[in-house]
N, C-alpha and C positions, 0 to 999 in steps of 0.2 A: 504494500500500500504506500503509494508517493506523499508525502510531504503538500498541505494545501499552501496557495498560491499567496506569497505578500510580494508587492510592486514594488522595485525598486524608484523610489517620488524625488526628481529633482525639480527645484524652484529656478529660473533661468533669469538673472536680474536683464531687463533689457535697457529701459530709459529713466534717469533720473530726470525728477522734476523740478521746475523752479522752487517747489517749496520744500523740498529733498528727498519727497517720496517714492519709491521705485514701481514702476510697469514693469511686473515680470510672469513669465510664464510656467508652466506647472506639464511636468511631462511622467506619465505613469510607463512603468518598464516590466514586462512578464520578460524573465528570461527562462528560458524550457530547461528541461533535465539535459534533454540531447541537442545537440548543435544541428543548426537548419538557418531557411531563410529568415530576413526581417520583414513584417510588415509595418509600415507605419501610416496611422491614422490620423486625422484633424477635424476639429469642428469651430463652425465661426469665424470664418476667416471675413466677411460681411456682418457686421453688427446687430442685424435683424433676422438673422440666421440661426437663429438657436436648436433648432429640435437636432440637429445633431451633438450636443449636450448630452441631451438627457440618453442618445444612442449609446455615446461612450461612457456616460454615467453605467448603461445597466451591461455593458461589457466588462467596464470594470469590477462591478458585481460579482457576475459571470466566473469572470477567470480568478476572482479570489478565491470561489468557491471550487476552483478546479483543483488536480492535483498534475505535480512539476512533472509528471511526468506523459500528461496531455498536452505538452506544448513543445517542439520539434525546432526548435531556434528561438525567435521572439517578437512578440508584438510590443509596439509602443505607441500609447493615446497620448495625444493633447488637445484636451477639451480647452475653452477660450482662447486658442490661437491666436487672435487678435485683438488683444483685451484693448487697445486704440480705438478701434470701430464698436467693441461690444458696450463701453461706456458713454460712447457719443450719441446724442438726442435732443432735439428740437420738440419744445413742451413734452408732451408724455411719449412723444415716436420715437422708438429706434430709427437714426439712420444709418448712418457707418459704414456706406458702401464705397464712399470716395473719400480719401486724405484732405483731412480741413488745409492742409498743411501747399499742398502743392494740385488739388482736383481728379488726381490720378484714381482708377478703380483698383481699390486693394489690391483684386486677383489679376492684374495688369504688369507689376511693377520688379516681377520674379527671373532670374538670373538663367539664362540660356546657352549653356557650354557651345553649344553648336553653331552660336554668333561669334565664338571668341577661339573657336580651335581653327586654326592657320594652318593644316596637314589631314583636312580630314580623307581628303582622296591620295595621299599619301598612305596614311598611318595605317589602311588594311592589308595593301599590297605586303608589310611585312608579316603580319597578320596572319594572311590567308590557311598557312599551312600549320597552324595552331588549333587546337579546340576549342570550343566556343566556350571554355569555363574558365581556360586560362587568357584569351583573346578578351574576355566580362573583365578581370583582373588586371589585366595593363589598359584597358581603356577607365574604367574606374581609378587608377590610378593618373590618367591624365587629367581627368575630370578635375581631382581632388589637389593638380598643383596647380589647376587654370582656379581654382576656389581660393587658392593659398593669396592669390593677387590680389582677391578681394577682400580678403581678411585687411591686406595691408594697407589697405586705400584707408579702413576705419581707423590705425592705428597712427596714419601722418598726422602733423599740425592741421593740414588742410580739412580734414574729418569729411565727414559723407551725409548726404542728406537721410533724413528720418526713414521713407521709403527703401534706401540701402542699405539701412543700419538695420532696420528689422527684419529686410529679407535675409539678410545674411545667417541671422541666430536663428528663423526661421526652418532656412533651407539647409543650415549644418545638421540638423536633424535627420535628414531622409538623405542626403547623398549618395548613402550605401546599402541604401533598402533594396529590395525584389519589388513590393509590392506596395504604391499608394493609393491611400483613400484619404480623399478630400471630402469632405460632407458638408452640403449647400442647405438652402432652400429657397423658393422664390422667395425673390423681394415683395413679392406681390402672395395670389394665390395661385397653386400649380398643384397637376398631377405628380406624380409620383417617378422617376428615371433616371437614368447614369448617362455620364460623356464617357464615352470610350473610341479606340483609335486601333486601326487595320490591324490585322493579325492575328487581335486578342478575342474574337466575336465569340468562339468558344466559350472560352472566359467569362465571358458576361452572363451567359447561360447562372451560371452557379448564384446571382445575385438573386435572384426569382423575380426582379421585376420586368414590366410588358413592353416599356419602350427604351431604346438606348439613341441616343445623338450621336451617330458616327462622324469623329471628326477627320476630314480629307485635307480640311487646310486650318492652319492655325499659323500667329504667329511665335509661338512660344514663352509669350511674356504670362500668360495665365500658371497656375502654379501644379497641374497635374502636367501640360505640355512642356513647361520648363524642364520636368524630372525626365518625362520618359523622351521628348524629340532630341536629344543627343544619340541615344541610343538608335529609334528610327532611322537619323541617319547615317549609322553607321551598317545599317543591315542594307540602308540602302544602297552604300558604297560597296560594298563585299556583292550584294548581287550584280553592280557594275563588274566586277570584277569574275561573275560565275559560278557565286557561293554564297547560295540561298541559307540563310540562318535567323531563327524569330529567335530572340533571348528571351529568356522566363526573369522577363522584368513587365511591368503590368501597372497603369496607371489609372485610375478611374475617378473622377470627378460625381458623387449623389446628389440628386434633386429632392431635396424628400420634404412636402407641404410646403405649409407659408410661414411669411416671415412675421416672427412679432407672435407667435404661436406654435404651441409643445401640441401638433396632432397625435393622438394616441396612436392609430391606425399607422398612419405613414414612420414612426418609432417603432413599432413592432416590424415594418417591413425590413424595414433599416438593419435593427438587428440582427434579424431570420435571416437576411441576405450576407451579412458579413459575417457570421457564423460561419455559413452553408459555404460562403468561400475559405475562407480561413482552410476548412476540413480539408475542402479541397485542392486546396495548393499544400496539404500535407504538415500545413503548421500546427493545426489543432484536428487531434484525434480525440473524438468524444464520440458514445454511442450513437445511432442513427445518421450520424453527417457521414460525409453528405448526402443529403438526401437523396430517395431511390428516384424523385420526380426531376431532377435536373439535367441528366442525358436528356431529357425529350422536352424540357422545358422551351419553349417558342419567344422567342424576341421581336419586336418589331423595328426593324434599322431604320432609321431618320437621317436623311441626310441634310445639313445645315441650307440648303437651297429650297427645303420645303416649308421650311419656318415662314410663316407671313402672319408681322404685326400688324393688327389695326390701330390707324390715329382716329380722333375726332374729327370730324371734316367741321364743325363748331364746336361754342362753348355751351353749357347747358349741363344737364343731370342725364346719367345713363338710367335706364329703366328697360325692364322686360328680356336684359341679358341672359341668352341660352346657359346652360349650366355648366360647369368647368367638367371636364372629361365627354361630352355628348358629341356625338357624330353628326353631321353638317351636310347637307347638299348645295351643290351651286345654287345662286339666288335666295337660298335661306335667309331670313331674317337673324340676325347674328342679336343684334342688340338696337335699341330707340334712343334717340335726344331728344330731352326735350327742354328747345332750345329758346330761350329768351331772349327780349331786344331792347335797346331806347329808341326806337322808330315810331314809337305810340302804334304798333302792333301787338295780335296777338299774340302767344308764343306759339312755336312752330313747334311740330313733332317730325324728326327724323328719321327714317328706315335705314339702317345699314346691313347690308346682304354681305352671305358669304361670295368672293369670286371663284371660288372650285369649293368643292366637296373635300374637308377634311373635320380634323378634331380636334376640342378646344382644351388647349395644350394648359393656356397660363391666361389669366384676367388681374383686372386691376382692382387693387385693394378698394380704391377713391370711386365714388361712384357721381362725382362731380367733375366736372370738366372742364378744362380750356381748349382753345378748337387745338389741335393738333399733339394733342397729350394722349398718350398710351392706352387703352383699352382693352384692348386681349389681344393673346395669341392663336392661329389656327395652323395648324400642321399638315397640310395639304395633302389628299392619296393621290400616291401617281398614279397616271394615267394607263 
């Protein structure tokens, strides 16, 4: 009988403040009996983002109640990621999506090896005739002395802006993981789905949920593309070269409910899903995982060009909004304005139709309007 589970808990001091008090971060550590991959997890990196909180709250639960010898390497939470966004608030709203500091969006501002490596159609050609455990190991190791530069920019006279200082403690965290989990939620209200990227579709199977956002193009400044497109491009250079290899590195960004709200439902997915993967990339062995419904589990791929937001075409109150998750036909009535004037007019009521037939992916919290402000999102079926 294995020994149950205590986290190793470090406090990570980030930013002192004018009045001497520290922003710091709080990182929980399962290290398993037997040596295996890392996964690491996050939640909050948007300030109205919380229900992945309470996700990692009941993992870490979970793995207390586990024993050291269910866990195969190690997992590592960091609930309040971004405690800068998570304390920011205009009257009783979380906002916290964008840097008071400089307007940037938090998940915007994260360090991209693959902008800064000078060899990268180089570096395979010696490469090639390596395995791909020891080829993960000297490319890992480049990674980690293109990161060393960045350490040193924080340590000059000249010092680095806030956005660079926090990605840095941030992103020293996960460098050397297998596997990230980034855990969202709309800003607004949303279904329930993960970002994921070529390769991994597999993969995403194990999460158990229905939609995933395949990303084909990114610029890597977002902090799931940050980790893993150094990597993408380096398989994409070796297949230049002739020699197809996916590395069991794995990145996935969750969508899970709205912002400014702990959904019970979308928290239970959350967790079923990160379990059921965990089992399954071998880090965590626990009875029933992964589960027997996951082979045949069914996805729906989204590709980033089917996404279409609706604005206001006026200002006014939205009323008679179709329901968030419900399927759409062309010409459908999506949602009404109604729209007032100082023209000593009456007010006007607006129809806005769906223009294809799809699915109401995300809606707006605000159900008040100015003309060309956000309303929802529709997910379009191809044709």
């Amino acid at each position: 009988m294995g020994l149950f589970m205590l986290p190793s808990i470090s406090t990570i001091p980030l930013l002192q403040l004018a009045s001497g008090d520290r922003i710091s971060l709080q990182v929980y550590k399962f290290i398993g009996a037997k040596p295996g991959k890392k996964a690491y997890l996050q939640a909050n990196l948007h300030g109205a983002e919380i229900v992945g909180n309470a996700v990692i709250h009941q993992l870490i639960e979970f793995l207390t109640n586990a024993n050291e010898t269910d866990i195969y390497g190690e997992i590592w939470l960091v609930p309040v990621c971004n405690p800068f966004s998570t304390n920011q608030r205009t009257h009783y709203f979380s906002t916290g999506r964008f840097n008071i500091y400089d307007g940037k969006d938090w998940n915007r501002i994260f360090w991209d090896y693959e902008k800064d490596c000078e060899d990268l159609e180089e570096f395979p050609k010696y490469q090639i005739d390596l395995d791909a455990e020891t080829m993960r190991k000297n490319y890992l190791e480049k990674i980690r002395l293109g990161w060393e530069k960045q350490g040193e920019k924080i340590k000059s006279p000249q010092g680095v802006s806030l956005s660079e200082y926090y990605r840095y403690h941030l992103q020293s965290l996960c460098l050397d993981a297998d596997y990230v989990i980034d855990i969202h939620s709309s800003s607004n209200q949303s279904i329930d789905y993960i970002y994921g990227f070529r390769g991994r579709e597999e993969s995403a199977k194990a999460f158990l949920l229905d939609y995933e956002i395949l990303l084909n193009e990114y610029d890597g400044n977002a902090f799931d593309e940050a980790f893993l497109k150094p990597w993408l491009a380096l398989e994409d250079s070796l297949a230049d070269l002739g020699k197809s290899i996916t590395f069991d590195i794995e990145s996935w960004t969750f969508e899970l409910g709205s912002g400014m709200e702990m959904n019970p439902e979308s928290v239970k997915k959350g967790v079923l899903g990160i379990k059921n993967y965990l089992a399954q990339k071998g880090i965590l062995s626990i009875s029933g995982f992964p589960l027997p419904e996951t082979a045949s589990h069914q996805i729906n791929f989204i590709l980033k060009t089917q996404i279409k937001k609706y604005y206001a075409p006026a200002g006014g109150m939205v009323q008679s909004r179709v329901d968030l998750g419900k399927k759409v036909n062309a010409g459908e009535r999506i949602y009404q304005i109604i729209s007032f004037n100082k023209e000593e007019k009456l007010p006007n009521l607006i129809d806005v139709c769906a223009e294809k037939a799809g699915l109401v992916f995300d809606v707006a919290t605000n159900h008040g309007v100015n003309q060309s402000e956000y309303v929802l999102t529709l997910v379009e079926f191809e044709d």
